[in-house]
Backbone bond lengths (Angstrom), bond angles and torsions (degrees), N, CA, C in turn:
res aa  C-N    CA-C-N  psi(-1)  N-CA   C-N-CA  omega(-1)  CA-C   N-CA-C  phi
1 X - - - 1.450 - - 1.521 109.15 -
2 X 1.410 123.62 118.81 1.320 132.54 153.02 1.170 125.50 -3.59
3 X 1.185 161.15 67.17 1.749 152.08 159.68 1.362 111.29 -48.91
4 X 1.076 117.18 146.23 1.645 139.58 171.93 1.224 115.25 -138.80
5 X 1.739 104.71 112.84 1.737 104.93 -169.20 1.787 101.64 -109.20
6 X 1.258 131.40 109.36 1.475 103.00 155.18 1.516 134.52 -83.04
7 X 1.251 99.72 -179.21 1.718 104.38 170.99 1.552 111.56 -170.37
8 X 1.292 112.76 176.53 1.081 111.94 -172.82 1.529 119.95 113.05
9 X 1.370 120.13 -34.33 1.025 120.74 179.48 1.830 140.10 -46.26
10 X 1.261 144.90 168.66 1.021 124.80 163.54 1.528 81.24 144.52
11 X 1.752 86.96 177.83 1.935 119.09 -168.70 1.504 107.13 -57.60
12 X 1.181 146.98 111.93 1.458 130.24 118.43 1.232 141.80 -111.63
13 X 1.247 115.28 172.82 1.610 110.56 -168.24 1.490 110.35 -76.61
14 X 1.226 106.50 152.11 1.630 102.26 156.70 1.777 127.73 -41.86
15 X 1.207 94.66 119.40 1.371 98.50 -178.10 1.794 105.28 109.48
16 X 0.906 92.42 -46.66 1.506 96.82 -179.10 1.779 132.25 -46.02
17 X 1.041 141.17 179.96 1.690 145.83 -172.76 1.544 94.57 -127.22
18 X 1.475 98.16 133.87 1.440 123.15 161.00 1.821 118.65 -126.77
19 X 1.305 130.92 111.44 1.422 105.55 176.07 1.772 101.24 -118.16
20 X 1.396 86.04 143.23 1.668 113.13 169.58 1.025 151.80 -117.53
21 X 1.571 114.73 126.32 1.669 97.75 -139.61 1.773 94.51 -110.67
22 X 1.141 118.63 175.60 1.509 134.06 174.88 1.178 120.71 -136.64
23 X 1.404 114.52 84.02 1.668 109.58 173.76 1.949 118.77 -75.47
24 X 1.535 87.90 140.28 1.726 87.78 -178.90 1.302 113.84 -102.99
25 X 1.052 137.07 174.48 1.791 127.82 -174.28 1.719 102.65 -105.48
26 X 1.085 104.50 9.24 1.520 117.75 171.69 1.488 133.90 -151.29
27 X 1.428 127.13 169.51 1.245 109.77 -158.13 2.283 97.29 -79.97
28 X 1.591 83.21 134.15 1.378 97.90 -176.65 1.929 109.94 -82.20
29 X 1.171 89.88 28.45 1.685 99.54 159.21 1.513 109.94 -89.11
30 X 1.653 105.97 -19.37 1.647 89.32 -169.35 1.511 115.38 -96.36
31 X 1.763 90.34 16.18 1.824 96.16 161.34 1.433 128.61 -106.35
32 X 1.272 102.70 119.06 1.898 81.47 -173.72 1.420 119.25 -87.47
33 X 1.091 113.90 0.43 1.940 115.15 167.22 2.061 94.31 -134.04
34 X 0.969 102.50 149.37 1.336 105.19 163.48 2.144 101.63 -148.98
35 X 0.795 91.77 169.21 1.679 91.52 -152.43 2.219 95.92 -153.51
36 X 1.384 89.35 163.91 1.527 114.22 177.22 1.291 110.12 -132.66
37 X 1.225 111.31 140.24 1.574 123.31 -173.58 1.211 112.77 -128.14
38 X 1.238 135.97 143.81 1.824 126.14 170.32 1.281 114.48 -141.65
39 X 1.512 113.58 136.60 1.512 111.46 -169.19 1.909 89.84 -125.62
40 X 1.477 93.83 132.17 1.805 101.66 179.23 1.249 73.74 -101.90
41 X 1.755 86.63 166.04 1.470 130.25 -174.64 1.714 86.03 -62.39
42 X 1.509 101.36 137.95 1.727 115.95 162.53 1.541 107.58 80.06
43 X 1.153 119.56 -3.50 1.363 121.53 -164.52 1.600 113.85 -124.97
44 X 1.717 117.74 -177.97 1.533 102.53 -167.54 2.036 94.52 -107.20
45 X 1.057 93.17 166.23 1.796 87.64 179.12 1.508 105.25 -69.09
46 X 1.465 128.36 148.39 1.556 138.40 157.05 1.036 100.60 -121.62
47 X 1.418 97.88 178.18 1.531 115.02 -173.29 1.192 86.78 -99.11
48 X 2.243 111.44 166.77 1.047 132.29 174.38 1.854 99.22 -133.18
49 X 0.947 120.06 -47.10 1.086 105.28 -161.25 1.596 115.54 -152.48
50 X 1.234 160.09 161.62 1.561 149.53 177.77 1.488 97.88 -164.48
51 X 1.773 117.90 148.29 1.178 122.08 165.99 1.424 105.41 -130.77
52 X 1.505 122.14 168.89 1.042 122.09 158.08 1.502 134.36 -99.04
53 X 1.131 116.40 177.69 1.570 113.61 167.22 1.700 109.98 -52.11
54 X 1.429 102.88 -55.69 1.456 90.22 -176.99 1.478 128.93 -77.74
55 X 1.394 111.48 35.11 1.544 123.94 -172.67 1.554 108.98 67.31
56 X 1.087 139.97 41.72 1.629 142.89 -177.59 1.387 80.86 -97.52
57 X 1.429 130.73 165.97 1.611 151.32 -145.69 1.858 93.17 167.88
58 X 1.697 94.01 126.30 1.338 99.27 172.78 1.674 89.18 -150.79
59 X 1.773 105.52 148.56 1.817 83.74 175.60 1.895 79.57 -154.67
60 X 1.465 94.12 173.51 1.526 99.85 -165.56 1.994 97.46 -79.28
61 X 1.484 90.42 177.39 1.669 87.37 -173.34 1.365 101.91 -78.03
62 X 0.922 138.37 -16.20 1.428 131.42 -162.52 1.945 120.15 -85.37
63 X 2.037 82.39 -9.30 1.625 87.67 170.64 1.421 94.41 -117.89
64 X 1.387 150.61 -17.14 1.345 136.81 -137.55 1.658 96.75 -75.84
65 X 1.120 101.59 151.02 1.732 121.35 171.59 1.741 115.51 78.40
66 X 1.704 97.18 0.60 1.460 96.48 -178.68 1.718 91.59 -122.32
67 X 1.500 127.98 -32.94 1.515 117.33 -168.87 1.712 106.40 -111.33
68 X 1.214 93.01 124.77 2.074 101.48 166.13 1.659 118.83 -97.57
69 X 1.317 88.39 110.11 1.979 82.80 168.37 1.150 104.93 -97.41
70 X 1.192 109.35 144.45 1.844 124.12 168.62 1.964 108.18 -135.21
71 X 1.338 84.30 159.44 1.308 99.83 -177.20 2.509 106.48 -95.54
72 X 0.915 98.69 129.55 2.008 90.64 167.83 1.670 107.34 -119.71
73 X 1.647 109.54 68.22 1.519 87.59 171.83 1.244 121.40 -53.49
74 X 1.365 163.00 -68.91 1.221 145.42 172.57 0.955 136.49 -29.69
75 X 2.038 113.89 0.15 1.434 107.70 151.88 1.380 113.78 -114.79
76 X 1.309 119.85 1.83 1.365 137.24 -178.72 1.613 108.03 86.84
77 X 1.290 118.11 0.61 1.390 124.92 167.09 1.151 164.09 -114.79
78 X 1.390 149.58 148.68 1.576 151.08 -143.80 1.441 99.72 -115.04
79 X 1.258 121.67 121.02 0.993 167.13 158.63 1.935 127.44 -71.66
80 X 1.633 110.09 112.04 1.719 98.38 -177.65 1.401 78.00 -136.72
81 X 1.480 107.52 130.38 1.655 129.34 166.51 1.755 95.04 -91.03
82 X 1.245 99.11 121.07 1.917 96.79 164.32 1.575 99.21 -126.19
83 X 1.312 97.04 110.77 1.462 121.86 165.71 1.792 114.19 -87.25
84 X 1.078 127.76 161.51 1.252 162.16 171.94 1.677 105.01 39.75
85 X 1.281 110.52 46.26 1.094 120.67 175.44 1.024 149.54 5.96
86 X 1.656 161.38 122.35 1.311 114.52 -168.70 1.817 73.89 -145.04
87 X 1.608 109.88 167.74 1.341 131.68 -175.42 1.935 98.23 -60.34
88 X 1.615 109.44 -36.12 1.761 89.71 -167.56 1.532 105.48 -95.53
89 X 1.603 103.49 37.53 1.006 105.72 165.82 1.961 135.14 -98.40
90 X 1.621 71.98 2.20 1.433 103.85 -170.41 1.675 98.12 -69.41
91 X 1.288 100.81 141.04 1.807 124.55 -167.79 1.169 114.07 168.99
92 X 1.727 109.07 169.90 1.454 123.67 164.41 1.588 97.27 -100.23
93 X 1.526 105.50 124.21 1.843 116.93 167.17 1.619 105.33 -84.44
94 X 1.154 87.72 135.95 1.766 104.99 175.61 1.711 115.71 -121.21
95 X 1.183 110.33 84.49 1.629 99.23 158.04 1.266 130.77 -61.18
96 X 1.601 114.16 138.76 0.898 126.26 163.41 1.159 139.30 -157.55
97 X 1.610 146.79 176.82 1.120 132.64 176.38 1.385 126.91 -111.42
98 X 1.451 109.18 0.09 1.504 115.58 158.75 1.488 100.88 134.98
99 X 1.143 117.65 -41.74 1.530 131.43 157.47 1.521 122.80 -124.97
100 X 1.299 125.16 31.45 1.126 126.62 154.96 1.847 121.11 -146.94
101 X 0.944 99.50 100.53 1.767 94.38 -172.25 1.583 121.21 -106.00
102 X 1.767 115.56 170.15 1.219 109.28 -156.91 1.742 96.50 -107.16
103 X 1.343 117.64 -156.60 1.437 108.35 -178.37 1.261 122.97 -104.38
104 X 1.486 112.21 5.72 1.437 139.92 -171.70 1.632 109.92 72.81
105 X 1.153 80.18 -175.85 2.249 110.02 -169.44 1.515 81.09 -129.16
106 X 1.907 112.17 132.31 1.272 92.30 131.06 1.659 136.88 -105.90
107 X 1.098 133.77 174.93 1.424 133.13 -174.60 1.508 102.32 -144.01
108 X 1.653 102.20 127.12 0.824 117.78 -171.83 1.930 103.76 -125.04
109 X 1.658 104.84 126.90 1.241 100.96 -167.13 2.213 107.06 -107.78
110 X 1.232 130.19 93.57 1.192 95.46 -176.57 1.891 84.93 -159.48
111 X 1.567 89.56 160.81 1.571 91.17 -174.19 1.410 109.09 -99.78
């Protein structure tokens, strides 16, 4: 069975960069979308962001122009750059690949 580990998580300020990575216990070629999810406190999880195998990148509006997902096959892992931070960005991130997910990061954004 598939594992999904994140990391990365933790405090920054507004404005600030956090990146988070997702290691899989297998080669992440045998996903063809893999994706990030985030559920804030009180609220239901959405999506943030998904790529494909063939490098396609799609992410919701509420992150676009501030978060980069990338793919590292040679480390077996997924990657979300969150740039310019903002407080309602605050959540637990959940990788996953659509049917297999990890236990999340949380990130907490506040000054």
């Amino acid at each position: 069975q598939v594992q999904l580990v994140e990391s990365g998580g933790g405090l920054a300020k507004p404005g600030g960069t956090l990146t988070l990575g997702c290691r899989a216990s297998e080669s992440i070629c045998n996903f063809p979308v893999m994706a990030w999810d985030r559920q804030a406190p009180g609220a239901e999880r959405t999506w943030v962001a998904r790529i494909t195998t063939g490098g396609n990148s799609y992410y919701a509006d509420s992150v676009k122009d501030r978060f980069t997902i990338r793919r590292a096959y040679n480390e077996n892992k997924m990657y979300l750059q969150m740039d310019s931070l903002k407080p309602e960005d605050t959540a637990v991130y959940y990788c996953h690949t659509g049917s297999c997910w990890g236990q999340g990061t949380q990130v907490i954004v506040s000054s």
